[in-house]
C-alpha positions in Angstrom: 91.4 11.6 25.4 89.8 14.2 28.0 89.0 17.0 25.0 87.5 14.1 22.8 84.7 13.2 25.7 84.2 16.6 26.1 83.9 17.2 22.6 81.5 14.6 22.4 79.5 15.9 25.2 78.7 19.7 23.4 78.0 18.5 20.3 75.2 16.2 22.0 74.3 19.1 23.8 74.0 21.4 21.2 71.9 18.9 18.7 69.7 18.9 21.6 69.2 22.5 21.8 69.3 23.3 18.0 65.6 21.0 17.3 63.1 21.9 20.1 60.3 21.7 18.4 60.6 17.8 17.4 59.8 16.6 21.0 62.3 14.0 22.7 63.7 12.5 19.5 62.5 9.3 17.7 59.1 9.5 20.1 56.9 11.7 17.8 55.0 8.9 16.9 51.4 8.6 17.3 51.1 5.5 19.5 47.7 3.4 18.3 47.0 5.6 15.5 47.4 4.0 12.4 47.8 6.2 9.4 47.9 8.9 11.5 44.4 9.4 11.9 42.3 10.1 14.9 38.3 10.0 15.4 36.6 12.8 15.4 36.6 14.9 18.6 39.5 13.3 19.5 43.4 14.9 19.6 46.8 13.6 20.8 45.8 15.1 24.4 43.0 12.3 24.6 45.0 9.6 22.8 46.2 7.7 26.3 47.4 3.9 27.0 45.0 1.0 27.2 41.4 1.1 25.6 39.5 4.4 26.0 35.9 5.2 24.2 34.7 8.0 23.2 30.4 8.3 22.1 27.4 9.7 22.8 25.5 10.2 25.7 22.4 9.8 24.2 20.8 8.6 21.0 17.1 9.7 19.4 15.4 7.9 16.8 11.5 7.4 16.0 9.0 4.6 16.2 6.7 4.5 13.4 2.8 3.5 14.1 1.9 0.5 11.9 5.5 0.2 10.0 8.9 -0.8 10.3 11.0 1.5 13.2 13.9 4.1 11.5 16.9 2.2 13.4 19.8 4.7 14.7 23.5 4.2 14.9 25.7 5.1 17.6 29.4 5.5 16.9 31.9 4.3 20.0 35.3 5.1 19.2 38.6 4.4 20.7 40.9 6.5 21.7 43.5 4.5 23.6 46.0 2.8 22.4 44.4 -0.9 23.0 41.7 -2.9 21.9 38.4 -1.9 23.0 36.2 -4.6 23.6 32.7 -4.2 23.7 31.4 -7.6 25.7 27.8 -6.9 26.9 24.5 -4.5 26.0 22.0 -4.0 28.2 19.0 -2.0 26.9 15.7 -1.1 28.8 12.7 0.3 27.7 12.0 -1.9 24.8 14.9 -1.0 23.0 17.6 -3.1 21.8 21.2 -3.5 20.0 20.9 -5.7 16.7 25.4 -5.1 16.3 26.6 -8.9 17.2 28.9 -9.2 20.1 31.6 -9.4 21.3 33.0 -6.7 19.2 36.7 -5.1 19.3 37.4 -2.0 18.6 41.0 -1.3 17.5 42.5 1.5 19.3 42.6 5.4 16.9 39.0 3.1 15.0 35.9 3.3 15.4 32.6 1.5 15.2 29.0 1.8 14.5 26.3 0.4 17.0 22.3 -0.4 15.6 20.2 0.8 18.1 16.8 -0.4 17.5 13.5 1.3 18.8 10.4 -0.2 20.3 7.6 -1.1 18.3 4.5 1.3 18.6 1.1 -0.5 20.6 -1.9 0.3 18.3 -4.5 1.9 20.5 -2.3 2.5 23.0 0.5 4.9 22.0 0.0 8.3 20.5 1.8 10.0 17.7 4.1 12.2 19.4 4.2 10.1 22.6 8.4 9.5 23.7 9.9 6.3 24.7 12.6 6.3 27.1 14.6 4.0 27.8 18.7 2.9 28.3 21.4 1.2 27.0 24.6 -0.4 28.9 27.7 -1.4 27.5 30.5 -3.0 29.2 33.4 -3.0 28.2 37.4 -3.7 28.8 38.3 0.2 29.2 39.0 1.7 32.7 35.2 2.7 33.0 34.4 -0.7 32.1 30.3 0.7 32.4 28.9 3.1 29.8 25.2 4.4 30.1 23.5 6.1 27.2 20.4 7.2 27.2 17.6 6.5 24.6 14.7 8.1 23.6 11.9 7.3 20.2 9.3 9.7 19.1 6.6 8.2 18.1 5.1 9.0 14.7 1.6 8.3 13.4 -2.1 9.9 13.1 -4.0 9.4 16.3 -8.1 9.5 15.8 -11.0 10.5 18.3 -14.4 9.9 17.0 -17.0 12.3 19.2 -20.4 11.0 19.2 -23.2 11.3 21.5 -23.1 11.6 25.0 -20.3 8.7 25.7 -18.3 9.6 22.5 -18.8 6.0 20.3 -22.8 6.0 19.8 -25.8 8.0 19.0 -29.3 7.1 19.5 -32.5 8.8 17.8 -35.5 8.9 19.0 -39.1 10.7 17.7 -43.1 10.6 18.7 -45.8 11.0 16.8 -44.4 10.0 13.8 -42.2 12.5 13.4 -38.5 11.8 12.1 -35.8 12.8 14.4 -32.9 15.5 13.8 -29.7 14.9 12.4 -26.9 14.5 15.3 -23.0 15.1 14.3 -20.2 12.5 14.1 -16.6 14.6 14.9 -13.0 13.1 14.2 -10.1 15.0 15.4 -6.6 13.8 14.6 -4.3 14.2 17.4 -1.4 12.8 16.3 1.9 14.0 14.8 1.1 12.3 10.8 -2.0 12.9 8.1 -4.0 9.6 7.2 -6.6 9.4 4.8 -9.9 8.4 5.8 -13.1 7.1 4.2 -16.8 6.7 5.8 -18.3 3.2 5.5 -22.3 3.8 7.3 -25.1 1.0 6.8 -28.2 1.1 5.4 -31.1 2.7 7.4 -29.2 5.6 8.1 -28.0 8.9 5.8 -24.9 10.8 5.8 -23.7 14.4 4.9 -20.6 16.6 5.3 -17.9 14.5 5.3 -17.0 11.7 2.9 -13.4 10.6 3.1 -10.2 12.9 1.9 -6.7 13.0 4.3 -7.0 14.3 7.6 -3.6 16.4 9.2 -2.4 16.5 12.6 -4.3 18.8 14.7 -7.1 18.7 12.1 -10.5 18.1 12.6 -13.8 17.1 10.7 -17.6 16.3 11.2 -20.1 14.6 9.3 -24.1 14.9 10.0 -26.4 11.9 10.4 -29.6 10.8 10.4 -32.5 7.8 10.2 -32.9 7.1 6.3 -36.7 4.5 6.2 -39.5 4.3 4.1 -41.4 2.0 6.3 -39.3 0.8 9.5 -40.1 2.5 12.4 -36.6 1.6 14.4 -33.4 0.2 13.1 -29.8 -0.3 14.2 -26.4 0.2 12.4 -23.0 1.9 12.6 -20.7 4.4 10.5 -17.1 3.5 10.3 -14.2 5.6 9.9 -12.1 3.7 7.7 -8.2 4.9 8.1 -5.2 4.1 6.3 -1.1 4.9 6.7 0.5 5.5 9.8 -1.9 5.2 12.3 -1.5 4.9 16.1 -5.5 4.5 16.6 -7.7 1.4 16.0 -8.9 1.2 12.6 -11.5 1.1 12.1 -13.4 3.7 14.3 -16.9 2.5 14.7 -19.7 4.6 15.8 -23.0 2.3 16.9 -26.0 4.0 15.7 -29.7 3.1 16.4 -33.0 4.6 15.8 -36.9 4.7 17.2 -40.1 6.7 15.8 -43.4 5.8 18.3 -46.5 6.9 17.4 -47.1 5.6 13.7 -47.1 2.1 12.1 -44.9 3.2 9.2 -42.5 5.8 9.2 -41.0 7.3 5.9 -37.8 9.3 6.6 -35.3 10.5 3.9 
């Protein structure tokens, strides 16, 4: 009976010694990971009990002047070995999460969150301007509080009209008859987008140079105006820059325009 225990007791031993590289046997397994599969970034040193996630510490997406916003997903995965759940999101700066919740996430899965942008404020934002903002998630894991942070560029063409001495109006004046010179209209686009624009002016009044076409980021145009009468001797009116496509500026851009000849009844000027 004593050489059958001991028996016993090398050939345990020896099984033991012969398969090292199979870890303590029958506990190979990969606890929470079904099929064997892990998200990306993540390995068996990372795989621990309980929920864990795993995502992004921040998340960029753009805002699109006078359309809808290019939503962005954020992918929280789990790799614990319980469910994740995902209870609460908090999100400042405008922003917001359009994913419905509660949501569980299974642990070795993950999920997709819709981060949605801010809408753009015609004739306030710019194209190129940045939104910042946040978004909180709690959750069941050990760090129960995530922060990511959020940011939206905004896209769109951004006009300034230059006219005249305060930028939106020009005033002509002449003696003796005789008609005034022609002053200049200028429209810059300082945005991060083209638009196309076209010139709508009223009667009394003559235009030359520009006529309409696209107008690119960082590009600039001017357009040369003057009284147009056969007989008034003052008139009023305006020239409107008439944009279209995504545009960040108040369409559209008026320009108040007035004129006044002394010194002759009649006044002819073309």
């Amino acid at each position: 009976m004593r050489r059958s225990r001991v028996l016993v007791h090398v050939l345990w031993s020896a099984a033991a010694l012969a398969t090292p590289a199979c870890g303590r046997l029958g506990f190979d397994d990969r606890a929470g990971d079904p099929g064997g599969k892990l998200p990306d970034g993540a390995s068996l040193d990372t795989v621990t009990a309980g929920p864990v996630a795993m995502l992004a510490a921040s998340v960029m997406t753009t805002t699109l002047c006078g359309g809808a916003s290019a939503t962005e997903a954020l992918t929280v995965a789990n790799v614990g070995t319980g469910d994740l759940v995902i209870s609460a999101a908090d999100a400042t700066g405008g922003f917001s999460m359009s994913t419905p919740l509660p949501l569980t996430i299974p642990g070795g899965a993950s999920r997709d969150l819709t981060v949605v942008p801010p809408d753009a404020v015609i004739g306030t934002d710019r194209g190129g301007d940045i939104k910042a903002g946040t978004l909180t998630l709690t959750t069941n894991a050990a760090d129960a509080s995530r922060v990511v942070n959020l940011a939206s560029t905004v896209v769109g063409a951004t006009l300034e009209v230059q006219a005249g001495s305060d930028g939106s109006s020009l005033a002509f004046s002449g003696s003796s008859g005789v008609c005034p010179a022609p002053q200049l209209v200028s429209i810059r686009n300082v945005g991060n987008a083209s638009a196309s624009l076209s010139v709508d002016g009223s009667p009394g009044f003559a235009f030359t140079g520009f006529s309409g076409g696209a107008l690119d980021p960082d590009a600039s145009t001017s357009s040369a105006v003057r009284p147009f009468t056969f007989d008034a001797c003052a008139g009023n009116g305006t020239v409107k820059y008439i944009v279209t496509g995504n545009v960040c500026s108040v369409s559209p851009a008026v320009v108040t325009l007035s004129f006044t000849i002394t010194g002759s009844s009649s006044c002819s000027c073309t």
